[in-house]
ChimeraX commands (.cxc) that place a marker at each C-alpha (Angstrom):
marker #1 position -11.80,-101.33,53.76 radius 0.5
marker #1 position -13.03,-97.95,53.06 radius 0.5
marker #1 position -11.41,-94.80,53.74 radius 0.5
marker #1 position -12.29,-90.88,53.28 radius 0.5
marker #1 position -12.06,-91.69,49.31 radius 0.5
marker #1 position -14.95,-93.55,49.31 radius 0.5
marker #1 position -17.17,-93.41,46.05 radius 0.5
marker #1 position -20.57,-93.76,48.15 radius 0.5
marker #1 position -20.49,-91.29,50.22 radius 0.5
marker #1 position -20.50,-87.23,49.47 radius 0.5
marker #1 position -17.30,-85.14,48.32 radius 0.5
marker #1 position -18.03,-82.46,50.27 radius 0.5
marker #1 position -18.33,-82.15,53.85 radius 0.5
marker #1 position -21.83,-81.77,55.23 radius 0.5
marker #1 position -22.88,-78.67,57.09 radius 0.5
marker #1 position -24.56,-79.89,59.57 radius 0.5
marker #1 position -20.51,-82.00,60.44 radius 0.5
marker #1 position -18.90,-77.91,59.39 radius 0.5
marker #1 position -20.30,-76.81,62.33 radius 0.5
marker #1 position -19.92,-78.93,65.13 radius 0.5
marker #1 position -16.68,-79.31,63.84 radius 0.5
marker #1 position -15.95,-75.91,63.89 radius 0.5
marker #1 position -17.36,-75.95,67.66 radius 0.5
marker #1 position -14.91,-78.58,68.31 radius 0.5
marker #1 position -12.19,-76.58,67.54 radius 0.5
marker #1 position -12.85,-73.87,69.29 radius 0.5
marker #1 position -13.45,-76.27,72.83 radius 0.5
marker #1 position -9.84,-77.94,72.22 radius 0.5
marker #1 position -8.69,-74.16,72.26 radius 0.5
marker #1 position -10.42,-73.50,75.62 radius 0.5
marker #1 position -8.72,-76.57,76.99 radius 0.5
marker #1 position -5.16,-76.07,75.71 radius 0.5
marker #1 position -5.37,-72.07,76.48 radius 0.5
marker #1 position -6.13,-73.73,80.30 radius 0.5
marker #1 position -3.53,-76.40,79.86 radius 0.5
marker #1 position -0.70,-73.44,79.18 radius 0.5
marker #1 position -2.59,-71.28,82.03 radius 0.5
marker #1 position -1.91,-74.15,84.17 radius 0.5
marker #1 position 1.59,-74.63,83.13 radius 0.5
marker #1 position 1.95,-70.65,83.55 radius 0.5
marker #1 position 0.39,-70.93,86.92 radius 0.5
marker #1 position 3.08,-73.45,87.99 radius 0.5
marker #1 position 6.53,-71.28,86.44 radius 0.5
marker #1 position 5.63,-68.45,88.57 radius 0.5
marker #1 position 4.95,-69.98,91.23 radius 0.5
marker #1 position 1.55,-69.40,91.94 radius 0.5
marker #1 position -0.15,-73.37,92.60 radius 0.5
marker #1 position 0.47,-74.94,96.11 radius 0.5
marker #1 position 0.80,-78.22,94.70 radius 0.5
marker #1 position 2.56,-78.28,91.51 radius 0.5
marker #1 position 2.05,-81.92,90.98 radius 0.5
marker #1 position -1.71,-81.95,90.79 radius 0.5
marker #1 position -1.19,-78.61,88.89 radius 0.5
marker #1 position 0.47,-79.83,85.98 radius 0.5
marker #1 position -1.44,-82.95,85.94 radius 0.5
marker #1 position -4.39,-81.32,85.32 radius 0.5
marker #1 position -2.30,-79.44,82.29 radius 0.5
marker #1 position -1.55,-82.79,81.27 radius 0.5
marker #1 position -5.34,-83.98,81.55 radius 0.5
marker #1 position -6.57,-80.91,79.54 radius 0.5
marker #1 position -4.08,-81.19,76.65 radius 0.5
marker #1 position -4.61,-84.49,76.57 radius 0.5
marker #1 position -8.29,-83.78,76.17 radius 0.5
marker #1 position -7.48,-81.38,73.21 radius 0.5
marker #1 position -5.47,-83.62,71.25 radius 0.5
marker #1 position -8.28,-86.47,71.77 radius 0.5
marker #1 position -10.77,-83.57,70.03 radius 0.5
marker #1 position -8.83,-82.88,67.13 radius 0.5
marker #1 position -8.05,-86.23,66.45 radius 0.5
marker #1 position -11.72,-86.88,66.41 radius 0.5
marker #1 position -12.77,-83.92,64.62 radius 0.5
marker #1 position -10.01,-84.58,62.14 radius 0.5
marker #1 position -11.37,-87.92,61.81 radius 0.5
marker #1 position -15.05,-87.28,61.25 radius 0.5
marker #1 position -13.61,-84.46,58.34 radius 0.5
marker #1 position -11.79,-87.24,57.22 radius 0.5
marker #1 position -14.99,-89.61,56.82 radius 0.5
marker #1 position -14.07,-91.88,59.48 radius 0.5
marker #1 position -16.51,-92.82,61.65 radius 0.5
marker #1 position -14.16,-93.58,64.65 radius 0.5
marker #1 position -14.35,-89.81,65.25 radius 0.5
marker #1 position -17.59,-90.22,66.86 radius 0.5
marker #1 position -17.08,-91.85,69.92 radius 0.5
marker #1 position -14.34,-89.67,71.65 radius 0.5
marker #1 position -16.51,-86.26,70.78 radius 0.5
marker #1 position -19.73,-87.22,71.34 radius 0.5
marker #1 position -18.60,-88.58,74.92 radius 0.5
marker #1 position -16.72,-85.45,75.36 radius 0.5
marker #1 position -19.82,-83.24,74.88 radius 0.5
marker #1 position -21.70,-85.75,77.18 radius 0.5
marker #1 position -19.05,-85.29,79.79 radius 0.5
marker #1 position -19.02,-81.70,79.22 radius 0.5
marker #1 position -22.43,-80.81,79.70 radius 0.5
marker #1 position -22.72,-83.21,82.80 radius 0.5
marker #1 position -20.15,-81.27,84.34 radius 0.5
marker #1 position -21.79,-77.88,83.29 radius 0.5
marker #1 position -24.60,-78.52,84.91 radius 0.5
marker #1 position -23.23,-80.34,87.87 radius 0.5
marker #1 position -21.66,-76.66,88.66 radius 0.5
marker #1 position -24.46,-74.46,87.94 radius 0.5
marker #1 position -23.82,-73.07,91.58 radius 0.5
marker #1 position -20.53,-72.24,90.69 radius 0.5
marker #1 position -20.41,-70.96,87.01 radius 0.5
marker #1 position -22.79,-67.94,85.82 radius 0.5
marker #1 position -26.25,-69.51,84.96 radius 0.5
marker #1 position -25.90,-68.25,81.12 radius 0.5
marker #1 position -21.98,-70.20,80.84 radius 0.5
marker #1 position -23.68,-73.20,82.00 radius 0.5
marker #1 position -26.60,-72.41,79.12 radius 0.5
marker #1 position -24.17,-71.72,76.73 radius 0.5
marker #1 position -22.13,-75.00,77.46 radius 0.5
marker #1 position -24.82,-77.34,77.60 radius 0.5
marker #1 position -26.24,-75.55,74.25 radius 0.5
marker #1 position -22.44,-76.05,72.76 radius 0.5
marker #1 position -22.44,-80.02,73.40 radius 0.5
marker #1 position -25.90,-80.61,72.05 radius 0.5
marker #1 position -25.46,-78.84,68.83 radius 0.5
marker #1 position -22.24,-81.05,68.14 radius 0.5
marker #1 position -24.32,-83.97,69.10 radius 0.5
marker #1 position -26.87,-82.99,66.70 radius 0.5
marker #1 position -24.11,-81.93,63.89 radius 0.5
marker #1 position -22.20,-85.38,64.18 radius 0.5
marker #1 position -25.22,-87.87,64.62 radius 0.5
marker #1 position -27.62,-85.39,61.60 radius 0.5
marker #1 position -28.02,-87.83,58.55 radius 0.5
marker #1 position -25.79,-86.26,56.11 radius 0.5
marker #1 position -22.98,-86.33,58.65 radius 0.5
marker #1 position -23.30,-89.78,59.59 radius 0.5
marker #1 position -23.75,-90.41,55.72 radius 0.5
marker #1 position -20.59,-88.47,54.96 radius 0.5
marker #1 position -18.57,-89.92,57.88 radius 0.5
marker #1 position -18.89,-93.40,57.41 radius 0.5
marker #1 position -15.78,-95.04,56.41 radius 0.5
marker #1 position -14.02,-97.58,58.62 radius 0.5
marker #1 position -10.18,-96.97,58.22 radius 0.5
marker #1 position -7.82,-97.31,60.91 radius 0.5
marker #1 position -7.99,-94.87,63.51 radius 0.5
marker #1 position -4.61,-93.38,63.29 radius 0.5
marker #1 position -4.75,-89.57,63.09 radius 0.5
marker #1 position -1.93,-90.24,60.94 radius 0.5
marker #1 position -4.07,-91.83,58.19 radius 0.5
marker link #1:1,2 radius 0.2
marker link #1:2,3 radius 0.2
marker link #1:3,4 radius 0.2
marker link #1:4,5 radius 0.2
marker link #1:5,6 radius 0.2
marker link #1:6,7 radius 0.2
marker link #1:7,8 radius 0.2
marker link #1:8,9 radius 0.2
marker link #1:9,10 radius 0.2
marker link #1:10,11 radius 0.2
marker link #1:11,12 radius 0.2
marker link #1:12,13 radius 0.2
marker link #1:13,14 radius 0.2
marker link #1:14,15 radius 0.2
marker link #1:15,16 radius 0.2
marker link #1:16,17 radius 0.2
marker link #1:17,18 radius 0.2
marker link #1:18,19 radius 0.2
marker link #1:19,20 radius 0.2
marker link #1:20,21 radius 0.2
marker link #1:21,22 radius 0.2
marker link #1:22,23 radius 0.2
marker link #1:23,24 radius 0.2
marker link #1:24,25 radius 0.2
marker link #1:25,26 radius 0.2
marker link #1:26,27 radius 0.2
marker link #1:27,28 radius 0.2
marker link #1:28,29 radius 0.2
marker link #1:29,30 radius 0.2
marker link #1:30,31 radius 0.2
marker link #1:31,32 radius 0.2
marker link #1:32,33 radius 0.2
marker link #1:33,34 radius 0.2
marker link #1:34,35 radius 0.2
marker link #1:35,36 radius 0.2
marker link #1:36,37 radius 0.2
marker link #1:37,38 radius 0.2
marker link #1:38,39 radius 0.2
marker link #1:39,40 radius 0.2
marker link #1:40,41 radius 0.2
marker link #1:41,42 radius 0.2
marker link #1:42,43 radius 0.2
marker link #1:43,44 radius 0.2
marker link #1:44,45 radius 0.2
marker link #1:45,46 radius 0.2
marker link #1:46,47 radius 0.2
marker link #1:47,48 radius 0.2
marker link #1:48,49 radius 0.2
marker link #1:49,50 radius 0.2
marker link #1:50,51 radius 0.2
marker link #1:51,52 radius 0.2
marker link #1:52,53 radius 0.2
marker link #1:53,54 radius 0.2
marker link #1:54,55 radius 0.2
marker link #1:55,56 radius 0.2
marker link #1:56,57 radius 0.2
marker link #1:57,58 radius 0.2
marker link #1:58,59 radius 0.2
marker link #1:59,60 radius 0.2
marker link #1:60,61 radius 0.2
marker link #1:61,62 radius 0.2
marker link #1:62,63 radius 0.2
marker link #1:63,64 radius 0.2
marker link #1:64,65 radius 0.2
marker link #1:65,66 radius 0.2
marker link #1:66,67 radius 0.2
marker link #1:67,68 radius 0.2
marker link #1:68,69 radius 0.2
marker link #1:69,70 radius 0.2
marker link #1:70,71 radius 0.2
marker link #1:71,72 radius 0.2
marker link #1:72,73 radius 0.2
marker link #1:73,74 radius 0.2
marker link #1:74,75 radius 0.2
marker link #1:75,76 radius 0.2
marker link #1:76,77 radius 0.2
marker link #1:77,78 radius 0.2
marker link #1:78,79 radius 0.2
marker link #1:79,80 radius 0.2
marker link #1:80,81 radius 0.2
marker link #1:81,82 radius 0.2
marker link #1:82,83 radius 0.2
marker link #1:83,84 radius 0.2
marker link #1:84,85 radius 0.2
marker link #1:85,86 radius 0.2
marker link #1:86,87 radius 0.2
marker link #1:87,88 radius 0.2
marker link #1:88,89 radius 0.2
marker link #1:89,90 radius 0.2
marker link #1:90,91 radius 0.2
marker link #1:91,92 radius 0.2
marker link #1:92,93 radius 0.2
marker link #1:93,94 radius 0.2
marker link #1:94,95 radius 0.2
marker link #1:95,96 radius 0.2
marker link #1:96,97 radius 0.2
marker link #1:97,98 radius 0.2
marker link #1:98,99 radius 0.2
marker link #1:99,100 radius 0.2
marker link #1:100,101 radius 0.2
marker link #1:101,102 radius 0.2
marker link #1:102,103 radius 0.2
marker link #1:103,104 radius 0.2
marker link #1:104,105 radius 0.2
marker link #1:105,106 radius 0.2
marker link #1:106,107 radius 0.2
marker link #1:107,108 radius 0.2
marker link #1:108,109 radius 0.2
marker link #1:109,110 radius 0.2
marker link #1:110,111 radius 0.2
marker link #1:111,112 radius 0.2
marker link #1:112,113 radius 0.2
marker link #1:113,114 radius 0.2
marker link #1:114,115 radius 0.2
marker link #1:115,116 radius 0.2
marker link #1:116,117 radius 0.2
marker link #1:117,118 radius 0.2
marker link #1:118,119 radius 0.2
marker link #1:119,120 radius 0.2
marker link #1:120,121 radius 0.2
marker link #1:121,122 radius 0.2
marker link #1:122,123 radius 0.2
marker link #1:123,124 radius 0.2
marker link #1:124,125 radius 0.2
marker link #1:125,126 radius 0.2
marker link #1:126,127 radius 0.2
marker link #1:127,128 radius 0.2
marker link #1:128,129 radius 0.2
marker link #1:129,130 radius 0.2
marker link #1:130,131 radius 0.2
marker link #1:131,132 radius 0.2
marker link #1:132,133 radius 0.2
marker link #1:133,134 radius 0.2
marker link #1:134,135 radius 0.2
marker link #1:135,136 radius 0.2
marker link #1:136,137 radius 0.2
marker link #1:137,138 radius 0.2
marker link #1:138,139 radius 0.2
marker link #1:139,140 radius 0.2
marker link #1:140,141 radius 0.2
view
């Protein structure tokens, strides 16, 4: 079983991996600062339906704990990290573009831009060198 210890792969986490992860970081703060604007919504009693309200809260933090435990996984060298990110940047630049109507034309630029650099950071060849290990996908571990 290998872990983030691994001889074969490098000590020191790739660039290319820096900076999406860094970009990950700063999307799981969007969606927890709209998980505790959601929950802020509902304590002054501004939603019409509080249920759907702080299910959505729920939904978004949700989302940002799924991020970090991904990002800290790829840092980590464990290749489980990929899957939840990488479909979270799919999903997120899907639903960027899906509201381009809605959302200024240069948020929905900026988005799209956001998911395909992390793409590209995760799946570059150092990162996927660096974040190969196979350990158990606790984000305890």
């Amino acid at each position: 079983m290998s872990n983030s210890t691994d001889a074969s792969r490098p000590a020191v986490v790739p660039a290319p991996l820096r900076g999406a992860l860094l970009v990950v970081v700063v999307e799981a703060a969007g969606l927890l600062g709209l998980a505790v604007a959601f929950l802020l919504d509902v304590l002054r009693g501004l939603v019409l339906d509080v249920g759907t309200t702080v299910a959505m809260a729920v939904f978004f933090l949700g989302l940002a704990v799924v991020l970090i435990a991904g990002g800290r996984a790829l840092w980590r060298g464990r290749r489980w990290g990929r899957g939840p990110v990488i479909t979270w940047q799919l999903l997120q630049a899907v639903m960027a573009i899906a509201v381009t109507g809605v959302l200024p034309v240069s948020l929905v630029v900026l988005l799209v831009l956001m998911s395909a650099g992390v793409i590209a950071g995760i799946l570059w060849p150092s990162s996927r060198e660096y974040a190969s290990g196979t350990g158990s996908p606790s984000v305890l571990a």
